[in-house]
ZATOR-950494 format. One line per 10 residues: number of its first residue (from 1); their letters; for each residue x, y, z of C-alpha. Coordinates in pm, 1 decimal, padded with zeros to 6 digits, m for minus. Example, Ala and Ser with C-alpha at 12.3 -4.5 7.8 and 13.67 -1.06 7.14 Angstrom:
BEGIN
1	as	01230.0/m00450.0/00780.0 | 01367.0/m00106.0/00714.0
***
This chain:
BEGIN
1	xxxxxxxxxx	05316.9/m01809.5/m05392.3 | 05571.0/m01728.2/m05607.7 | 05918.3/m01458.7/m05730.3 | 06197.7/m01353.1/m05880.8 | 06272.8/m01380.8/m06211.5 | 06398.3/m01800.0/m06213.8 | 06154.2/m01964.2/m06035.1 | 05894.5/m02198.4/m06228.4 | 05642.9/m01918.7/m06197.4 | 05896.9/m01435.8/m06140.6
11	xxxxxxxxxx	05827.6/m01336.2/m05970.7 | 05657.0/m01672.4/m05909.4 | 06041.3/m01234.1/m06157.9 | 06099.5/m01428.7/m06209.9 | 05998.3/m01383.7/m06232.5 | 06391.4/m01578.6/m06065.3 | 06628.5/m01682.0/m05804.5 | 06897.5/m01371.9/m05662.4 | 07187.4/m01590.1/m05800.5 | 07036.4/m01556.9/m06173.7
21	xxxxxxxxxx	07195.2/m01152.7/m06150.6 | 07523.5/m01315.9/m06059.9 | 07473.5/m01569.6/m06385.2 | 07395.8/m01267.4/m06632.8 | 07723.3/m01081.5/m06490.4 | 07923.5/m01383.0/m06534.2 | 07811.4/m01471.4/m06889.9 | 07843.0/m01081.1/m06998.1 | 08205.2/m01069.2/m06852.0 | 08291.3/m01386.6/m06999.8
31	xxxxxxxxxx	08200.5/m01311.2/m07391.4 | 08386.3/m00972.5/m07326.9 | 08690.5/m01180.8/m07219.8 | 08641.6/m01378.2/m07506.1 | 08618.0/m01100.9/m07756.2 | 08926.9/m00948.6/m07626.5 | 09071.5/m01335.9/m07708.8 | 08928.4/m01364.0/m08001.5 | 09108.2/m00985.7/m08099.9 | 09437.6/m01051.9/m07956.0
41	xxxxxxxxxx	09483.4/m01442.4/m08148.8 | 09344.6/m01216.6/m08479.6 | 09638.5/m00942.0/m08439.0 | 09870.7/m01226.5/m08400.0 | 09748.4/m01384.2/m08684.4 | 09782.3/m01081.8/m08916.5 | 10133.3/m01015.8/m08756.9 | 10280.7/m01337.6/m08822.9 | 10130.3/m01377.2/m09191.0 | 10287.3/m01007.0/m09231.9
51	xxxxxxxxxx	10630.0/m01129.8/m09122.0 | 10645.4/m01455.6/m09274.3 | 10689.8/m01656.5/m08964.5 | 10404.1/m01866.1/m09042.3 | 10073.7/m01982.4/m08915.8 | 10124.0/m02085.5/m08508.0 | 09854.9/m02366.8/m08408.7 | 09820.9/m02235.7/m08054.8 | 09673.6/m01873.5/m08217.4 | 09462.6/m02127.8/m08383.9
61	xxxxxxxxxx	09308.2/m02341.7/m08146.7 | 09252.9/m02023.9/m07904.4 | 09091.5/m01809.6/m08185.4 | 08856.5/m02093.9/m08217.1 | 08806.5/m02212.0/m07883.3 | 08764.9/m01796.2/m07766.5 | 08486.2/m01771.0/m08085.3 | 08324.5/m02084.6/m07989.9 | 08280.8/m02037.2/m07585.9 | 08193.3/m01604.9/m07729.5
71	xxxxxxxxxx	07926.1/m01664.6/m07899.1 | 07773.4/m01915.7/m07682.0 | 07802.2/m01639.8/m07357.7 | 07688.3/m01392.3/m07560.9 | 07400.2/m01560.1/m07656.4 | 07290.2/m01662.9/m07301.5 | 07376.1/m01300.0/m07186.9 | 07133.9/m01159.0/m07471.1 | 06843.3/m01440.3/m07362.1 | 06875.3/m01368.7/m06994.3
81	xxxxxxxxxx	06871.5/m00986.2/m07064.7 | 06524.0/m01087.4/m07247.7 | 06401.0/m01313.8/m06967.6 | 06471.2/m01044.0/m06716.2 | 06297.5/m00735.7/m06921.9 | 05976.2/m00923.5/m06925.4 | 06013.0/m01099.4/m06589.7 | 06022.0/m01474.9/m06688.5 | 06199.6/m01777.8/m06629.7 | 06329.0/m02018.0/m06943.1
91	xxxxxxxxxx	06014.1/m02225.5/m06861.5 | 05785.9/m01985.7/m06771.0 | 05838.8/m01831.7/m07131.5 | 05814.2/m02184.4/m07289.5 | 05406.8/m02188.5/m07167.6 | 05345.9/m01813.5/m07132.9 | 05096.4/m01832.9/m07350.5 | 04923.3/m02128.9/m07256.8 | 04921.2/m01994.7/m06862.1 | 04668.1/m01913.7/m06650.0
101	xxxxxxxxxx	04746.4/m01777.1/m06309.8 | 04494.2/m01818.9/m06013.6 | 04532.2/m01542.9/m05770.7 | 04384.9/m01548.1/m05403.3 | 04322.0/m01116.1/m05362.0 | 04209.1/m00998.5/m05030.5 | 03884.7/m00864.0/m04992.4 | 03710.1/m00753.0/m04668.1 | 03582.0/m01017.2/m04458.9 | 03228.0/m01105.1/m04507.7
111	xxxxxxxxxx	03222.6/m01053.0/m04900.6 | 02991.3/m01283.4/m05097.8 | 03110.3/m01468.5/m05394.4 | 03056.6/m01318.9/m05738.3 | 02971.7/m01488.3/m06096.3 | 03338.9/m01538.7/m06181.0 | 03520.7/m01630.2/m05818.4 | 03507.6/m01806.7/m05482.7 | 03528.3/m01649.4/m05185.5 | 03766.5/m01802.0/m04921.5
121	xxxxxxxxxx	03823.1/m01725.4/m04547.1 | 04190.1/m01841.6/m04370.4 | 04227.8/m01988.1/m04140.8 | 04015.2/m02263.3/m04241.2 | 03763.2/m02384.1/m03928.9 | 03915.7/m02665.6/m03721.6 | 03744.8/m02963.6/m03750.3 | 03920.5/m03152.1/m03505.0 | 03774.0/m03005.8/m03217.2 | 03484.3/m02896.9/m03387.3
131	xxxxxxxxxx	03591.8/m02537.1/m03318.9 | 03396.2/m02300.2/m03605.8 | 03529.2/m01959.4/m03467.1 | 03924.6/m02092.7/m03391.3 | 04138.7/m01946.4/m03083.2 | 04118.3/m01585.4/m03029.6 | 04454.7/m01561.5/m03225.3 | 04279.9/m01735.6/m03486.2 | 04042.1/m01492.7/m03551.0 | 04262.1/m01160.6/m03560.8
141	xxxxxxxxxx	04453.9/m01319.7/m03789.8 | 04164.9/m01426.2/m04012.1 | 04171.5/m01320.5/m04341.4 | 03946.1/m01355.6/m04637.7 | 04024.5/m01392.5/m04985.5 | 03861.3/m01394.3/m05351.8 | 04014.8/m01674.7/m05563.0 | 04036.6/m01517.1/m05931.9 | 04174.6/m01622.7/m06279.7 | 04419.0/m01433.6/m06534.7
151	xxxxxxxxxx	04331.3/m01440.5/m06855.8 | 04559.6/m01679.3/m07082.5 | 04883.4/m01566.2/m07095.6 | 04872.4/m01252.2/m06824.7 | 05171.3/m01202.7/m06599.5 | 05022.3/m01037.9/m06302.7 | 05440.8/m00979.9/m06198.7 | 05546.5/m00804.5/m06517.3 | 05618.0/m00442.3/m06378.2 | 05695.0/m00285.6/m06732.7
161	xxxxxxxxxx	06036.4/m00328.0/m06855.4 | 06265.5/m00090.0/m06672.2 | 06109.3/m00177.1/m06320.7 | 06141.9/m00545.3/m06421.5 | 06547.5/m00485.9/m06529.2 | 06572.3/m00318.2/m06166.1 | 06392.8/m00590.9/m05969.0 | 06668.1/m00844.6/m06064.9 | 06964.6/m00675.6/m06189.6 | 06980.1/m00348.7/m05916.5
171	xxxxxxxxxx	06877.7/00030.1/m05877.3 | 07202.8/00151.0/m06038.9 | 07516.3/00090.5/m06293.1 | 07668.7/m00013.1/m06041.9 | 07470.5/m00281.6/m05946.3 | 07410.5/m00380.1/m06311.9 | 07798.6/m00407.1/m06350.7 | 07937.0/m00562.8/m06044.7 | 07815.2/m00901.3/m05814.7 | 07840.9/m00662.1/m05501.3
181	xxxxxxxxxx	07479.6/m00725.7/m05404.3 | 07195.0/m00925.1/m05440.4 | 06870.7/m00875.2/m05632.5 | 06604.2/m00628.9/m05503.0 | 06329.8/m00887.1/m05563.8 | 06529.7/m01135.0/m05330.8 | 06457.5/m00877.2/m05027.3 | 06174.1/m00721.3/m05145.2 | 05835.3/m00777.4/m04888.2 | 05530.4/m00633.4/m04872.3
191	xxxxxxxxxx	05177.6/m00706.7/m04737.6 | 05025.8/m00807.6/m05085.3 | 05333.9/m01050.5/m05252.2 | 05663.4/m01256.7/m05180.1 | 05737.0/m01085.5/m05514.1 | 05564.3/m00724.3/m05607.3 | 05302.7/m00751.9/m05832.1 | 05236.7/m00521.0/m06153.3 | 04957.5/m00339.9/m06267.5 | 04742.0/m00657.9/m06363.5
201	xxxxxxxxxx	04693.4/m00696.0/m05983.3 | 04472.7/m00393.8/m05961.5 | 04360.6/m00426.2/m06320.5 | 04199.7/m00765.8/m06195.9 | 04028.8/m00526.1/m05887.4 | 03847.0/m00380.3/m06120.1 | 03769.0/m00633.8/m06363.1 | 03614.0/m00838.7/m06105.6 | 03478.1/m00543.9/m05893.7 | 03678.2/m00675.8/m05580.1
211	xxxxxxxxxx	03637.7/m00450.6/m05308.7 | 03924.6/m00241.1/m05138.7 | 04003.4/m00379.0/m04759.4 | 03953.3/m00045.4/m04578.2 | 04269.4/00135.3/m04345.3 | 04287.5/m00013.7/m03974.7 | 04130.9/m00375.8/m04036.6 | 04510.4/m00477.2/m04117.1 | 04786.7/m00449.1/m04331.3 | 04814.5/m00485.7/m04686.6
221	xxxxxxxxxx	04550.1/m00655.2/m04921.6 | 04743.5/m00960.5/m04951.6 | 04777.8/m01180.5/m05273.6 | 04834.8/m01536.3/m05312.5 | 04886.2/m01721.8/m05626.2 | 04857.8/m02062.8/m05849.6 | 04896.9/m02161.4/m06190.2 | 04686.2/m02374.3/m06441.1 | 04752.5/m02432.4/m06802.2 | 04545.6/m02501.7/m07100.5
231	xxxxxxxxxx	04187.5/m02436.6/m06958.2 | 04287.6/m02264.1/m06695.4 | 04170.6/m02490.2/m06403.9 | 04506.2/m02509.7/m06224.5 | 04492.4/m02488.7/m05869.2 | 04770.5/m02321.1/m05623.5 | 04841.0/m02280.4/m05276.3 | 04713.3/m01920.9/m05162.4 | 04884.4/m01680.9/m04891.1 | 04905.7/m01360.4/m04658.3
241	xxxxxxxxxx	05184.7/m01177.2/m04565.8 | 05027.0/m00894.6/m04303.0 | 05157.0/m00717.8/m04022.9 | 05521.8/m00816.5/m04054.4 | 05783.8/m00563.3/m03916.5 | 06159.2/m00765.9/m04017.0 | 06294.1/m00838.4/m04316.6 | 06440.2/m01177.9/m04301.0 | 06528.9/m01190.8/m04692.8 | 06340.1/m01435.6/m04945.2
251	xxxxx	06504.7/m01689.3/m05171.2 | 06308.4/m01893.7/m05352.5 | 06086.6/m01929.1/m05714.4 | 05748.4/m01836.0/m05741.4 | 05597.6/m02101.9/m05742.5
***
């Protein structure tokens, strides 16, 4: 499965790792120091041609050093700011367009396959005691799943701009501004996704007529997901998060 914005797949938010808020804060804070560098070696400057004292190599080297090291944080602050408003990672946006996501949606148990997906039933029978059924355990925590396909280049974990901004960088200024806690996305759970999944999820519902799991034969519907490129015939591990009542905190990519 996958998560927030910085794994190989944020989600798988990415869409990215919690520590990627801390790396947007740092590089913003750093071009501001270095703008206020970059100010104070150009006052100093002006003063010194202004008073005939001549040009001092220090101002120099810091004006240059301070414009150099700016522009570079600036620029990663402006990518990352990019990356995070359309919930991406640096690679995931290298092959967005060329990715196709396979997502394991759960369906209620006894659905058939259709034309365009499998059908597939966790946990898998257990052939080494030629047990079909599996302990009684087994079975209520059986789960079945339809196996579907993105079209090329769909992010089923883009939540919209805003929602994505909020997933990585906070639910207020004050989150945006200062390292004081972690990402939302690192401690979000749910019964569907490690990471929460936009409105492509449901879109895909409906575009493959997947039936809804009805209320009281368990939590959640559960969501699992791979990722192929070119045709589209990647393959991915597939999972269920149901019934879970503590939030131990997630930290990983999304992939």
């Amino acid at each position: 499965m996958v998560p927030c914005l910085a794994g190989d797949e944020p989600g798988t938010d990415s869409r990215t790792s919690p520590a990627f808020k801390f790396f947007v804060q740092f590089t913003f804070y750093t071009s501001i120091y270095c703008a206020v560098i970059v100010v104070a070696a150009v006052i100093t400057l002006q003063s010194r041609v202004r008073n005939q004292d001549g040009i001092d190599g220090t101002v120099i080297g810091a004006l240059a050093i301070a414009g150099l090291f700016g522009l570079f944080a600036l620029t990663m602050t402006l990518t990352s700011m990019r990356y995070i408003l359309i919930n991406l990672t640096t690679v995931d946006y290298l092959k967005a367009k060329n990715v196709v996501h396979q997502l394991a949606i759960r369906v209620p148990q006894g659905t058939p396959s259709g034309q365009n997906y499998n059908v597939i039933t966790y946990p898998l029978p257990n052939s080494a005691n030629g047990s079909e059924t599996g302990s009684p355990r087994d079975q209520l925590a059986t789960r079945t799943f339809a196996v579907v396909r993105t079209e090329m280049g769909e992010n089923p974990w883009d939540l919209g701009y805003y929602r994505n901004w909020k997933s990585v960088m906070g639910d207020n200024l004050i989150d945006w501004l200062f390292p004081f806690n972690e990402s939302p996305c690192a401690k979000h759970e749910d019964d569907e996704s490690f990471y929460e999944l936009g409105p492509l999820y449901h879109q895909l519902r409906v575009r493959f007529g997947l039936p809804e799991v009805p209320a009281g034969k368990g939590a959640g519907a559960g969501a699992g997901a791979g990722t192929g490129t070119g045709t589209g015939m990647g393959t991915g591990e597939m999972t269920e998060h149901a019934g879970r009542n503590n939030k131990p905190g997630m930290n990983g990519t999304r992939d």
